[in-house]
N, C-alpha and C positions, 0 to 999 in steps of 0.2 A: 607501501602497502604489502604486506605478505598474504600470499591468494590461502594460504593453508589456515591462519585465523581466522579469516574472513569465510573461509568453507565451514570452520567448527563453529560459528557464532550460527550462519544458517543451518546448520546441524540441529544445534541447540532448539532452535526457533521451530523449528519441525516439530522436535520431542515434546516443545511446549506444549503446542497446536494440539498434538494424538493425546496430549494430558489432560489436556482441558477439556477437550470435547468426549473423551472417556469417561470422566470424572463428571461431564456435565448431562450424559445421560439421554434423555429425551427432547433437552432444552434446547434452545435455538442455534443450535453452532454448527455454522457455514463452514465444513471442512476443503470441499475443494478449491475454491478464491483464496481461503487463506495461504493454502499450501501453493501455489501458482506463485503470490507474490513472496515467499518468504528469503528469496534469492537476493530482491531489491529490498527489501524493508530491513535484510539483514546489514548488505554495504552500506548503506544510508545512516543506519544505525552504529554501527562498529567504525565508520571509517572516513565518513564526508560530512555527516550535518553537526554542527555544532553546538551541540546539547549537554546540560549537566543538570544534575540534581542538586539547587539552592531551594532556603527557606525563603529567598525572595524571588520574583521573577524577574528573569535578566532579560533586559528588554532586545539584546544584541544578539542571544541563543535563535539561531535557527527555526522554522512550523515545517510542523510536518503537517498535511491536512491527509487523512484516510478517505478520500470523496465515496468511494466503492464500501461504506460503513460495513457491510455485512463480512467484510473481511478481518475484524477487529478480534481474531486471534495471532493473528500473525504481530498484532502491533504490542498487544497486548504481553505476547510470548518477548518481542523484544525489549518490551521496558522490565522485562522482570529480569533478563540480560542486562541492563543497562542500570541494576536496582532501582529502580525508581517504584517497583513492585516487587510481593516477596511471592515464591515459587506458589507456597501455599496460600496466597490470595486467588489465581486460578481456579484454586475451589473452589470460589463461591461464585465462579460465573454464571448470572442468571439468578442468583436466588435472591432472595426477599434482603434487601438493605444492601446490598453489593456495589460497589464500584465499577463493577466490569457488568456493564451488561449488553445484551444480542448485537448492539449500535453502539460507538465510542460516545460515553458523554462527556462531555468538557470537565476536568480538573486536572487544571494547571500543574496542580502539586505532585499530581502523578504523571505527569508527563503526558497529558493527553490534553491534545492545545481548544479541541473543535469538537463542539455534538455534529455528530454525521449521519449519513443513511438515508435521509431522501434523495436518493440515485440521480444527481446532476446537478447537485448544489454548491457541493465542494471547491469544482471550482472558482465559483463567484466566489465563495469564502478566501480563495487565493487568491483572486485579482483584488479583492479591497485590502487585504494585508500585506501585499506587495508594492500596491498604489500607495499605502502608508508607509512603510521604509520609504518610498521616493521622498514622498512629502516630507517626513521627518528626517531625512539627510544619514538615515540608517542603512550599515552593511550586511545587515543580517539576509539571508535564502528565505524563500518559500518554497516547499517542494508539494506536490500535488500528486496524488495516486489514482489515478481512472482506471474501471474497469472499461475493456470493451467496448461490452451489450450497455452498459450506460452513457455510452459514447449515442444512443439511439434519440437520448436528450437533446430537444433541442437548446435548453438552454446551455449546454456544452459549449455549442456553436457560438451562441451569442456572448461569453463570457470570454470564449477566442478572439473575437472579433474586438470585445475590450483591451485584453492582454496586448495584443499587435497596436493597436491605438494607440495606447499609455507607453509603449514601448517598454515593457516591464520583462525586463533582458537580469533580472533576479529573479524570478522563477523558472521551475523547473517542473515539467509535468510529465510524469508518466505512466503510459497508459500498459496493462496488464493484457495484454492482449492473445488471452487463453481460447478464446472463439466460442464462448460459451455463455451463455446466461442462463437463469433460472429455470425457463421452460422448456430450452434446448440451441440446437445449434445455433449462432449471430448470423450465420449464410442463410438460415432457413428462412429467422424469425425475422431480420433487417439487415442486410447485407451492407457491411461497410465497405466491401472491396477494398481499394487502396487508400490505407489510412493514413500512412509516409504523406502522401500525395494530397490526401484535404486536407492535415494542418499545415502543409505547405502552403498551399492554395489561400490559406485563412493569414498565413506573412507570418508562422513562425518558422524559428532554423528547426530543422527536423530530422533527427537520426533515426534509421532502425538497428535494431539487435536482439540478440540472445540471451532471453529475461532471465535463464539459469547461467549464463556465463559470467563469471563471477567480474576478471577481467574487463570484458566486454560494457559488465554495468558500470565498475565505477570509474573507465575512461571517458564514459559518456557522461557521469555528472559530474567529473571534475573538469572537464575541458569549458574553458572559458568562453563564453557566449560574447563574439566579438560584432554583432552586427543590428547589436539595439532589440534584439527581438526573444520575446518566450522562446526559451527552448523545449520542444517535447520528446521524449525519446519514447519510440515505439517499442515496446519488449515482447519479443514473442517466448511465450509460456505455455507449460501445458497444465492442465486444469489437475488438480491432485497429485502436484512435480512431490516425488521423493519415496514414493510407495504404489509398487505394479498393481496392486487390488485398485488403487484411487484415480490412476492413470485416465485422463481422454473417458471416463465413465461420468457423467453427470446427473446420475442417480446419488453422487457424494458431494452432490452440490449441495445438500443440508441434509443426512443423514445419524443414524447413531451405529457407535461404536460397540461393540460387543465384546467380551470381555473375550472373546475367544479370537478374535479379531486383534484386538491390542494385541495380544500375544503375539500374535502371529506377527504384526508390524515391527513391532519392537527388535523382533528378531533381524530382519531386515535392516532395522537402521543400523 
């Protein structure tokens, strides 16, 4: 692992991000979630899941499931890193006949495994793809992306309680744990308190860390799960990581870009 690719590849992913949602104007694009997770979505991408662009689908290739849908510039930014998208398809996000729109929708061929978006689905989408590698005697990962405030689901809880059951010690769940959702602070709106502590409680192995430490992430998803059980790694992030205007403000939690504003970011980066 060299930390200095793996910073430029999240680099990238950022510039995506400020591209797309510049370029997308008034239309639905969730800037601060994306920006929170573009740290993990980037090692994940660049450096642990085992993904390639074929004309067929390779049943052995790694899922990525985006559960926290509204975050789907940041994934979006990385498969256009990873070609599987070209820079200039960005621009059409949101518009009439597009590929890319508000919510990932399933096409395989581009690299988007899952339709996402209804906030606590995702991971049942990952307990039954990872209960099927068991069954079909398959090495392939699932990885799963939670935000938070959609940790407030209870079907979260109930898909946890599947995971530990099945003992599906091939997935990998991590939660983006920026402290914020749509209407404002997770303290205010539904306090999860210690969240290390209830997927523990729930019989997964359970780390926390520093969802912008680069290091930090992809030790935690390459260390081998020896104890039969879901691994979830808690990342703490901050909502709008990479630009002081986006910073811990959740007024950017779906906002537009202004062309005086790009500017100004751009510089920054």
């Amino acid at each position: 692992m060299k930390i200095n690719i793996l910073k430029n590849f999240a680099k990238n992913i950022r510039k995506n991000i400020i591209f797309t949602a510049f370029k997308a104007g008034s239309k639905s694009a969730h800037i601060g979630g994306a920006l929170s997770s573009a740290d993990i979505i980037a090692v994940l991408y660049s450096n642990v899941m085992n993904i390639k662009k074929t004309k067929t689908i390779d049943d052995d290739r790694d899922r990525f499931i985006l559960s926290k849908g509204h975050a789907c510039l940041a994934l979006y930014s990385a498969l256009v890193e990873k070609k599987f998208l070209k820079k200039k398809d960005l621009e059409t996000f949101e518009a009439d006949g597009s590929n890319l729109l508000g919510h990932p929708i399933i096409n395989k061929s581009l690299g988007i495994e899952f339709s996402t978006g209804s906030l606590g689905m995702g991971l049942s989408l990952g307990v039954g793809v990872a209960l099927a590698a068991k069954k079909k005697n398959k090495d392939y990962k699932t990885y799963v992306i939670l935000g938070d405030g959609e940790c407030n689901e209870g079907s979260i809880w109930e898909a946890i309680l599947s995971a530990n059951h099945f003992k599906l010690d091939n997935m990998i769940i991590i939660v983006d744990r920026n402290n914020f959702q749509q209407t404002g602070l997770n303290s205010s709106i539904m306090d999860l308190k210690n969240l290390k502590n209830k997927f523990k409680s729930f019989g997964c192995e359970t780390i926390e860390i520093d969802g912008h430490n680069i290091k930090e992430i992809y030790d935690a998803l390459i260390n081998k799960n020896l104890n039969n059980k879901p691994k979830v790694i808690v990342a703490n992030t901050i909502k709008g990581k990479g630009f002081k205007l986006f910073e811990n403000d959740n007024n950017w939690h779906h906002s537009v870009i202004t062309k005086s504003i790009y500017k100004e970011i751009l510089k920054e980066l």
